[in-house]
TIDRENDREN-444779 format. One record per residue (C-alpha): x, y, z; residue in one letter. Coordinates in nm, 4 decimals, padded with zeros to 6 digits. Example, Ala and Ser with C-alpha at 12.3 -4.5 7.8 and 13.67 -1.06 7.14 Angstrom:
<recs>
{x: 01.2300 | y: -00.4500 | z: 00.7800 | type: a}
{x: 01.3670 | y: -00.1060 | z: 00.7140 | type: s}
</recs>
This chain:
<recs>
{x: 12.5821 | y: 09.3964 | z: 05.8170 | type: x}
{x: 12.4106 | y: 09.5650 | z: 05.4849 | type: x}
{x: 12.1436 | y: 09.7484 | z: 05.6762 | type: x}
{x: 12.0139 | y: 10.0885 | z: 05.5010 | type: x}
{x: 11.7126 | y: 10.3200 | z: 05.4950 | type: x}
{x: 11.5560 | y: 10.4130 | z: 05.2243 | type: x}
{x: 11.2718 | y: 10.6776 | z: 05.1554 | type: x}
{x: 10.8812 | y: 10.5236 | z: 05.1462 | type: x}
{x: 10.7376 | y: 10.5689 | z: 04.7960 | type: x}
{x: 10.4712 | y: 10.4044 | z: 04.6171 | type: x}
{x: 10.7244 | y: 10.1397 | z: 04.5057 | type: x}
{x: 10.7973 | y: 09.9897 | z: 04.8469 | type: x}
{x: 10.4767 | y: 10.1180 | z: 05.0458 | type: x}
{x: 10.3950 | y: 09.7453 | z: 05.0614 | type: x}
{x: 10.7058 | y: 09.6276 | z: 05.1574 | type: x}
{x: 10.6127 | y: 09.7939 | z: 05.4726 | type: x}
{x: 10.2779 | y: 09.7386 | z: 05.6184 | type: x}
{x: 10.3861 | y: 09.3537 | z: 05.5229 | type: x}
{x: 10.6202 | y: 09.3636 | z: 05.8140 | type: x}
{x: 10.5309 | y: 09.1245 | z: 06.1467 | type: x}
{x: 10.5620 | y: 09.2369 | z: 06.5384 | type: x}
{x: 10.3958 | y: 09.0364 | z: 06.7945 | type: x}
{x: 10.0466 | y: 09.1034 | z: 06.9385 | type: x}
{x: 10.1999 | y: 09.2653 | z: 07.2419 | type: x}
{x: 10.4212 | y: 09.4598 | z: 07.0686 | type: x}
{x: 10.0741 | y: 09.6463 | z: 06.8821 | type: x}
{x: 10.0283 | y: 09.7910 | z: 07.2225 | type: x}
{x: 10.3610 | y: 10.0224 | z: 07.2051 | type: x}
{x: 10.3915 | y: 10.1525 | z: 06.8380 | type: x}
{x: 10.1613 | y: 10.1603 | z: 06.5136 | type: x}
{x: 10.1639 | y: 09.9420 | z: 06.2376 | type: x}
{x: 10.3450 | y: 10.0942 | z: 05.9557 | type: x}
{x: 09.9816 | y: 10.0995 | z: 05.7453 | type: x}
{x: 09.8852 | y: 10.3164 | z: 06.0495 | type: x}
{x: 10.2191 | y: 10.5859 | z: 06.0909 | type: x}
{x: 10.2223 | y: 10.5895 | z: 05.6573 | type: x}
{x: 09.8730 | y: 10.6624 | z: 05.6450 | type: x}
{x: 09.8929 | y: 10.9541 | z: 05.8725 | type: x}
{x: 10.2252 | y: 11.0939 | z: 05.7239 | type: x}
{x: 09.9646 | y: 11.1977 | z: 05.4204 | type: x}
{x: 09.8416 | y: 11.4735 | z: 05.6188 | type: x}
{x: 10.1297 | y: 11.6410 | z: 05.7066 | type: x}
{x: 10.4401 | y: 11.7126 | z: 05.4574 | type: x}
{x: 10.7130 | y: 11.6957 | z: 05.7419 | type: x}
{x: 10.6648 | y: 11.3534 | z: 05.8557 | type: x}
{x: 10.9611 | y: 11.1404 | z: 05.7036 | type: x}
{x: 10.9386 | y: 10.7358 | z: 05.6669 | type: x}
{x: 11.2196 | y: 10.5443 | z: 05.6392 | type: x}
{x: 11.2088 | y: 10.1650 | z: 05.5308 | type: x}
{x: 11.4714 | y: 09.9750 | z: 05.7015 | type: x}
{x: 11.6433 | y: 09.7016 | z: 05.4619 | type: x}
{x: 11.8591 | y: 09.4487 | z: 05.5024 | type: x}
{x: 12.0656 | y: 09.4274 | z: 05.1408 | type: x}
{x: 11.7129 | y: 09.4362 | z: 04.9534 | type: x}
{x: 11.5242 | y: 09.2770 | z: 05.2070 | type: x}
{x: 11.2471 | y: 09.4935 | z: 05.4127 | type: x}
{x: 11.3295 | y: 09.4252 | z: 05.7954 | type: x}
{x: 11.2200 | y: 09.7289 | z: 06.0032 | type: x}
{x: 11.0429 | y: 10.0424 | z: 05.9218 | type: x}
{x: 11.1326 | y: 10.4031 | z: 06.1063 | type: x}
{x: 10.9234 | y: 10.8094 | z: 06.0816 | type: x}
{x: 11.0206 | y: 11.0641 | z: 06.2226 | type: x}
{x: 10.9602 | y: 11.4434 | z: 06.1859 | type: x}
{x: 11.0074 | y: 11.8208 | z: 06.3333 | type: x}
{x: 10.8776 | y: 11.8206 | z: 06.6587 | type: x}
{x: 10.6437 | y: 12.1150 | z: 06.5971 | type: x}
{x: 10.3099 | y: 11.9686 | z: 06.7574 | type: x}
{x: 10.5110 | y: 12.0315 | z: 07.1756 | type: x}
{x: 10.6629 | y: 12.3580 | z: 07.0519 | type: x}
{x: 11.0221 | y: 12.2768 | z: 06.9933 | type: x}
{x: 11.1002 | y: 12.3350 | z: 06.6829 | type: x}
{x: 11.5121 | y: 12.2591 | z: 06.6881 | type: x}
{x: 11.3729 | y: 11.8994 | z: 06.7816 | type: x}
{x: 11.3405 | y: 11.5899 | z: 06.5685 | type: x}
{x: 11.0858 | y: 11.3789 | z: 06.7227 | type: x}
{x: 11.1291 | y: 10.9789 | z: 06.5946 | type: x}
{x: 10.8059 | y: 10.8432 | z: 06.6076 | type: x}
{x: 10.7592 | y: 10.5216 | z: 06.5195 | type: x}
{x: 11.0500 | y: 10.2461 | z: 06.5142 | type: x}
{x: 11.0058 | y: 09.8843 | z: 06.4323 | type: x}
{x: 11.1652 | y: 09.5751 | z: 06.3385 | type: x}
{x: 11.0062 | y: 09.3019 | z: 06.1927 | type: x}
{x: 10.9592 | y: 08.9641 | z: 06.4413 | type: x}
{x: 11.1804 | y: 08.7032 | z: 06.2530 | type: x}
{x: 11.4952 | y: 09.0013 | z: 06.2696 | type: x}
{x: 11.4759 | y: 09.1103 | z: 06.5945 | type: x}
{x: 11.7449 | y: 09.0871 | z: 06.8809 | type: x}
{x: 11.9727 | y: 09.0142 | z: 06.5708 | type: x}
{x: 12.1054 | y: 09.3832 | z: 06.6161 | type: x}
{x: 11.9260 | y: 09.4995 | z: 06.3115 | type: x}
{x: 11.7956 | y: 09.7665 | z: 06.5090 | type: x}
{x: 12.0675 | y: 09.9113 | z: 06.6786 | type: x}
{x: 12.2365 | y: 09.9188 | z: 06.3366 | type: x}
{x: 11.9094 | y: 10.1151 | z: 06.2103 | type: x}
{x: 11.9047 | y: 10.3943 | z: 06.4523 | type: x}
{x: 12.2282 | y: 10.4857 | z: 06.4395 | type: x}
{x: 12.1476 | y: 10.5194 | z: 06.0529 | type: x}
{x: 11.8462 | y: 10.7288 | z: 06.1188 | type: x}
{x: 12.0465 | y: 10.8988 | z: 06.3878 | type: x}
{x: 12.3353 | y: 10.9710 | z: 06.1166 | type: x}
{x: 12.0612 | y: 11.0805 | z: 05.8733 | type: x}
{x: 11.8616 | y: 11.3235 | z: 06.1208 | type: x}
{x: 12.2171 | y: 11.5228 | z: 06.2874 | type: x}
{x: 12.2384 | y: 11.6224 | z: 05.8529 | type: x}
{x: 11.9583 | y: 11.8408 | z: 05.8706 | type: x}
{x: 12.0143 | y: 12.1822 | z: 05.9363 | type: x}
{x: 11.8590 | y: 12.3731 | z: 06.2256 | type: x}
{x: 11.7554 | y: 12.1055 | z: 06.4760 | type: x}
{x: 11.9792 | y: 12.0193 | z: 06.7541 | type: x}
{x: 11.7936 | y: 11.7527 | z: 06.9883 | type: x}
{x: 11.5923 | y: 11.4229 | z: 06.9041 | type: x}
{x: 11.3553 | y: 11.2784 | z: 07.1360 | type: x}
{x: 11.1719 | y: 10.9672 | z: 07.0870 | type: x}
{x: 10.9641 | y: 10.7556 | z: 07.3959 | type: x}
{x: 10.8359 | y: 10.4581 | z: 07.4608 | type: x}
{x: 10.5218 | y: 10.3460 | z: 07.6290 | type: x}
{x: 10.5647 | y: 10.2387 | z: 07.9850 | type: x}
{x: 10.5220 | y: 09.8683 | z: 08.0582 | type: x}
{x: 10.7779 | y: 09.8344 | z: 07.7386 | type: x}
{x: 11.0809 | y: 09.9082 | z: 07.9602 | type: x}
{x: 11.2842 | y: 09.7474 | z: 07.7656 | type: x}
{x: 11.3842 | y: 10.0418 | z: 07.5389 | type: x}
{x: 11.5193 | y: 10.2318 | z: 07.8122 | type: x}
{x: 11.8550 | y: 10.0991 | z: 07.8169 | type: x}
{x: 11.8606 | y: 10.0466 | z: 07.4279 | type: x}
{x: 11.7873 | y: 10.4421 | z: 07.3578 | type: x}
{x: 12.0081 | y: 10.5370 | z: 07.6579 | type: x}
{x: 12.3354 | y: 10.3097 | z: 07.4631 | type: x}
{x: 12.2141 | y: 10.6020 | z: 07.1883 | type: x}
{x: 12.2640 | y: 10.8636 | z: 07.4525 | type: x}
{x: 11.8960 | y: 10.9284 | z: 07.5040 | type: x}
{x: 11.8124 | y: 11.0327 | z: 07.8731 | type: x}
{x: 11.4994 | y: 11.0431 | z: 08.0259 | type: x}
{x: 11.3229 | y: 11.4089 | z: 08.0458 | type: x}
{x: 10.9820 | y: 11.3737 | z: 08.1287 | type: x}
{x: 10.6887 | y: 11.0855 | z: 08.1311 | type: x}
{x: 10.3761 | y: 11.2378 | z: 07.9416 | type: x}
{x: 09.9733 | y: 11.2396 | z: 07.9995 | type: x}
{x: 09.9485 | y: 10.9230 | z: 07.8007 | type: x}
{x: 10.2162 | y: 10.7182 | z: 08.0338 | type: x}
{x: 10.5008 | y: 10.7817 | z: 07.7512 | type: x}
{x: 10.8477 | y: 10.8091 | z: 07.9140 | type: x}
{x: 11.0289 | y: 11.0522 | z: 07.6740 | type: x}
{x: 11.4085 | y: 11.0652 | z: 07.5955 | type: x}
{x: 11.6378 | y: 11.3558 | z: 07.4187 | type: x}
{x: 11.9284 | y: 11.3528 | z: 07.2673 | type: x}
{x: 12.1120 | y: 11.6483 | z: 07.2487 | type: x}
{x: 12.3910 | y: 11.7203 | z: 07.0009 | type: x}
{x: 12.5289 | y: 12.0788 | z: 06.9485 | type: x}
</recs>
């Protein structure tokens, strides 16, 4: 399985906001047209495109989690993987990439991501990741950390 990540630029910006998820899926992340947009307004978000040999398949951002006051935490914020490649394992394959990638950086020593409740389905794939459950937020978000220090 050739699956890497490589860095959004205004080569492959396209590449990304052409990626497909279902109409129900909308409901539990952004679009990537959405998550790249905002990453304009602040330096530390990070996008990754997720490829498959040269082919776009997934899209990932993530950033310092300095908006709840923890600043030793990565926060992933938006992961997706486009319709026709899902439940192929593409996306396990892509967060332990991103996973790989984020441990690198020096001073952080926790990741959280969440998902939105009613998509309960990510529970037991971010808990194969070692993600546990911490807390379930104002907007009915069940977050998970990682810690890894």
């Amino acid at each position: 399985m050739n699956i890497n990540l490589r860095e959004i630029t205004k080569d492959n910006w396209v590449d990304m906001i052409d990626l497909d998820i279902t109409k129900e899926q909308e409901n539990y992340v952004a679009l990537p047209s959405e998550a790249i947009a905002a990453s304009k307004f602040y330096d530390h978000y990070i996008n990754r495109g997720v490829y498959l040999g040269d082919k776009p398949i997934g899209f990932i951002q993530y950033y310092p989690n300095h908006r709840d006051g923890k600043p030793k935490e990565i926060f992933i914020d938006q992961l997706l993987i486009d319709i026709s490649f899902q439940g192929q394992g593409y996306g396990s394959e892509a967060v332990k990439l991103v996973l790989a990638e984020i441990k690198k950086l020096e001073g952080f020593d926790s990741i959280s991501i969440c998902y939105v409740e009613g998509h309960d389905i990510m529970k037991p794939f971010f808990e194969r990741f070692g993600f546990k459950i911490v807390d379930q937020d104002e907007f009915d978000e069940t977050i998970m950390e990682l810690h890894y220090t």
